[in-house]
C-alpha positions as CSV (number, residue, x, y, z in Angstrom):
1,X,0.0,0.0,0.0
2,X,1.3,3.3,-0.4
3,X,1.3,6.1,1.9
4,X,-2.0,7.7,1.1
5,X,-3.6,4.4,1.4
6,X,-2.2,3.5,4.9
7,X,-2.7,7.2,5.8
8,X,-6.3,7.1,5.2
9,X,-6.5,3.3,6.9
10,X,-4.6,5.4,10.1
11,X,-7.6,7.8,10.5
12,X,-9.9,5.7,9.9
13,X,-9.2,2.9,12.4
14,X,-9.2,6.3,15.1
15,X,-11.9,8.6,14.2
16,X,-14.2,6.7,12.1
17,X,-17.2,9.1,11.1
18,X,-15.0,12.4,11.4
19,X,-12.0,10.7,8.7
20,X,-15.1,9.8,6.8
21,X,-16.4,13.2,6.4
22,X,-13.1,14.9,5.4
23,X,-12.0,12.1,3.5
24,X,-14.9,12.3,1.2
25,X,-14.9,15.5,1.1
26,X,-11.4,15.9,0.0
27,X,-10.8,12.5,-2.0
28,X,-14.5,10.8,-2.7
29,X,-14.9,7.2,-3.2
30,X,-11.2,6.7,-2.4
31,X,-11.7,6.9,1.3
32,X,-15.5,5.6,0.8
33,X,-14.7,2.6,-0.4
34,X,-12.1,2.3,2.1
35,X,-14.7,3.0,5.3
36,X,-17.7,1.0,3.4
37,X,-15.0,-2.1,3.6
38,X,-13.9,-1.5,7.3
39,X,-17.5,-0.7,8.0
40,X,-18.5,-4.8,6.9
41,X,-15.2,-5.5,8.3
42,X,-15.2,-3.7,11.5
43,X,-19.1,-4.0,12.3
44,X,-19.3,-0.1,12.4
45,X,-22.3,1.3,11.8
46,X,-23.4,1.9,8.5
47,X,-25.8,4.1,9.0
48,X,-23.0,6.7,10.6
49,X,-20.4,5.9,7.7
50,X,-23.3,6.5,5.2
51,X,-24.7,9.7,6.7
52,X,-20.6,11.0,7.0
53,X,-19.6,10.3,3.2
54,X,-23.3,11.7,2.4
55,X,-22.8,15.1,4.2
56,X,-18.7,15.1,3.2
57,X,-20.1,14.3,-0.2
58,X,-22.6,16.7,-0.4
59,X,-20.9,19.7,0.9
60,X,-17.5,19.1,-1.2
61,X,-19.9,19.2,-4.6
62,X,-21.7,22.2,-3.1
63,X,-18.4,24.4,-2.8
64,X,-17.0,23.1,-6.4
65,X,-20.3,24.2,-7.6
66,X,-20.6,27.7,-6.0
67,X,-16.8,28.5,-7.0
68,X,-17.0,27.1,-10.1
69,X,-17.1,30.2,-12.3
70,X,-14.1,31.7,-10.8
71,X,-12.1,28.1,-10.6
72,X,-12.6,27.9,-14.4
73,X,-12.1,31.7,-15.7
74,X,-8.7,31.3,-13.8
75,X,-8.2,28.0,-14.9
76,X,-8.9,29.1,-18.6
77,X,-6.7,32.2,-18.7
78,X,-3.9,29.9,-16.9
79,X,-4.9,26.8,-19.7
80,X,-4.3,24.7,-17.1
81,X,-5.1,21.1,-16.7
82,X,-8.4,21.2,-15.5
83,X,-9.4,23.6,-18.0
84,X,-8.2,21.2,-20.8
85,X,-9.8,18.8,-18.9
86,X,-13.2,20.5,-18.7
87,X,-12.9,21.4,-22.3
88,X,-12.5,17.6,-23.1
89,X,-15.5,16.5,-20.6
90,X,-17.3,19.4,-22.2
91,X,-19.4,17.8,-25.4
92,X,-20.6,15.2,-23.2
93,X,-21.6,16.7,-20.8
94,X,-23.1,19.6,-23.2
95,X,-25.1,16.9,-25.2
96,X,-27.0,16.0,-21.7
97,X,-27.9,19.2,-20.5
98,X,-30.2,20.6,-23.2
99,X,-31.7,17.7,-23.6
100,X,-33.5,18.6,-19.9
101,X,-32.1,15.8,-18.6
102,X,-29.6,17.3,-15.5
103,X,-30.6,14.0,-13.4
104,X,-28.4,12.2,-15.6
105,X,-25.5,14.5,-15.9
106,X,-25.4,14.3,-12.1
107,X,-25.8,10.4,-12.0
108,X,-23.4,10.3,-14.5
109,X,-20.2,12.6,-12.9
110,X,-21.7,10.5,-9.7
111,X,-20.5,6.8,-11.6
112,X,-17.8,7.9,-13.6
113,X,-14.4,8.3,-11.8
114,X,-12.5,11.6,-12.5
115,X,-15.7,13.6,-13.7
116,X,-17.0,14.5,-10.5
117,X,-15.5,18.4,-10.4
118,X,-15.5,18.9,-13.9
119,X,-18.8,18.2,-14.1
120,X,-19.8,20.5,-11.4
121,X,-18.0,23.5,-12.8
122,X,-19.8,22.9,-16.3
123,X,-23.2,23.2,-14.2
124,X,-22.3,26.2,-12.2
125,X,-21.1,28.1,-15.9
126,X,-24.4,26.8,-17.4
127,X,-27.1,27.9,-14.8
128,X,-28.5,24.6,-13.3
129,X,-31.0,26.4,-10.8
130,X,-29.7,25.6,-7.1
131,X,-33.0,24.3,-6.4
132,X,-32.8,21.4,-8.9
133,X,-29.0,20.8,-8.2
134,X,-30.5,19.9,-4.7
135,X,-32.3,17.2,-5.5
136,X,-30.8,15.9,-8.4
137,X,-27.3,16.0,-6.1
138,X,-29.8,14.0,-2.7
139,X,-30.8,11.5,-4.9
140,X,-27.6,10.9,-7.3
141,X,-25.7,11.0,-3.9
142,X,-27.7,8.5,-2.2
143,X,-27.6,6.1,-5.4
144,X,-24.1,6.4,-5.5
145,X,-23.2,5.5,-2.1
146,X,-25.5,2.7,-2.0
147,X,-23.6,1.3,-4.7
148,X,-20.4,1.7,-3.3
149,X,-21.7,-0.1,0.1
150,X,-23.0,-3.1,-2.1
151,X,-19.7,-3.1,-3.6
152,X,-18.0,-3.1,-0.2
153,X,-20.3,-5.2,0.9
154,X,-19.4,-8.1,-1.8
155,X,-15.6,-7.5,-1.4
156,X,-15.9,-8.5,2.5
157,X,-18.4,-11.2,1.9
158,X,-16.9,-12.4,-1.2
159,X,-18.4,-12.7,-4.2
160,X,-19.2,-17.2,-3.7
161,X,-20.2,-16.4,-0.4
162,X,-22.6,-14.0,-1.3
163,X,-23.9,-15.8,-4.3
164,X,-24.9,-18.8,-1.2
165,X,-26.1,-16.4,1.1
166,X,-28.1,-14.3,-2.3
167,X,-31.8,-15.5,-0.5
168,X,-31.1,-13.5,2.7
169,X,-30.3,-10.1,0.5
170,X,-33.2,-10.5,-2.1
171,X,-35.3,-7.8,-0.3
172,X,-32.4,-5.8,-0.3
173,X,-31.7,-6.0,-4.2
174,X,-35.2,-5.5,-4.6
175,X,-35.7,-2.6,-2.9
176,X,-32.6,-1.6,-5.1
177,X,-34.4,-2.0,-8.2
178,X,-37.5,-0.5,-6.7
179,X,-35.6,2.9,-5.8
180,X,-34.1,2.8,-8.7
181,X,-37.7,2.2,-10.8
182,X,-38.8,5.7,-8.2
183,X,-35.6,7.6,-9.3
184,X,-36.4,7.3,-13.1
185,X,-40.2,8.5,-12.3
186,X,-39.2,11.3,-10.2
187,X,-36.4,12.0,-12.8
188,X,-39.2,12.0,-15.9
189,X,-41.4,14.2,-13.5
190,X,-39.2,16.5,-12.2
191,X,-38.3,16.6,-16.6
192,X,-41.6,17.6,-17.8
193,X,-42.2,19.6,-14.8
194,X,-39.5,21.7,-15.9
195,X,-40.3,22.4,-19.4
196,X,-43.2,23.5,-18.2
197,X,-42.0,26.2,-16.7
C-alpha cells in the first residue's frame, strides 16, 4: 500500500465518522470505499459511515459548484489542466444538458471516476438552478453511495459467499431495483415539470 492508502487506513481505524467526512470531502470514493469495507469488516455502523460520506459528499460538490465560475475563468486564462480537462468532458456533458435531462449528468459525474468536479463546474457556468441541483445532487448521492456499500459489501463477503447467502439479500436488491424504478419516475417528472416552466 502506499502512503496515502495507509494514511487514510490510520484515520480511519481512530476517528471513524469524522475521517469519513473529510475524506470524502477531499478524496471521494477513495476513502468511501475504504470506510464501506472496514465498516462490513469492523461492524461499524453503517448508518453513521453512510450519513458522513453523504454530508462530506454533499458539501465538497456544493463548494465546487458555488466556485465554479471563478475556478474555471482562472483555470482558462492559466490553460491549465483542468481547463483542458473541462474542455475535453465538455461535449458530453453539453449533449446531456439541453436535452432537460440534468438527473443524468449528475448520475453520470456521480458513476464515472474523475468527472466528478469537472462536471460541477460545467453546471455552475451553465445555470443549473440551485433548487434542482439539490435534489438531483440528494438522490444521485444517495444512489451512489448505495452502490459503493454493495460493492464493499461483496468485497468482504466475497463474491461465492454471497452468491450462497443471495436469498437473505433478495429484499435488499429488490428494494434496489425498486428505488431505482422511483428515481427514473421522479427524474421523468421532475423533466416535464421543468419544461413547463
Amino acid at each position: 500500500m502506499g502512503n496515502l492508502e495507509d494514511t487514510i487506513l490510520y484515520w480511519l481505524t481512530l476517528y471513524k465518522v469524522p475521517t469519513t467526512f473529510v475524506g470524502s470531502f477531499f478524496f471521494g470514493e477513495t476513502v468511501i470505499l475504504t470506510a464501506a469495507v472496514l465498516t462490513f469488516k469492523l461492524g461499524w455502523s453503517i448508518t453513521a459511515i453512510c450519513a458522513a460520506a453523504f454530508l462530506g459528499t454533499i458539501t465538497s460538490d456544493f463548494i465546487w459548484y458555488g466556485l465554479g465560475k471563478k475556478i474555471l475563468k482562472r483555470s482558462e486564462a492559466r490553460n491549465s489542466g483542468l481547463y483542458i480537462k473541462y474542455k475535453k468532458h465538455f461535449d458530453t456533458v453539453n449533449r446531456m444538458v439541453p436535452s432537460k435531462r440534468p438527473f443524468m449528468v449528475l448520475l453520470y459525474f456521480k458513476f464515472l471516476y474523475g468527472t466528478r468536479i469537472v462536471t460541477l463546474l460545467y453546471l455552475s457556468m451553465h445555470k443549473i438552478s440551485l433548487k434542482k441541483l439539490v435534489i438531483f445532487e440528494t438522490i444521485g448521492t444517495a444512489l451512489w453511495l448505495t452502490t459503493l456499500m454493495i460493492i464493499a459489501f461483496l468485497s468482504t463477503a466475497g463474491v461465492y459467499s454471497a452468491i450462497r447467502t443471495f436469498h437473505e439479500y433478495t429484499l435488499i436488491l429488490t428494494s434496489i431495483v425498486v428505488a431505482l424504478i422511483i428515481t427514473k419516475i421522479f427524474s421523468v417528472w421532475i423533466t416535464k415539470r421543468t419544461e413547463k416552466e
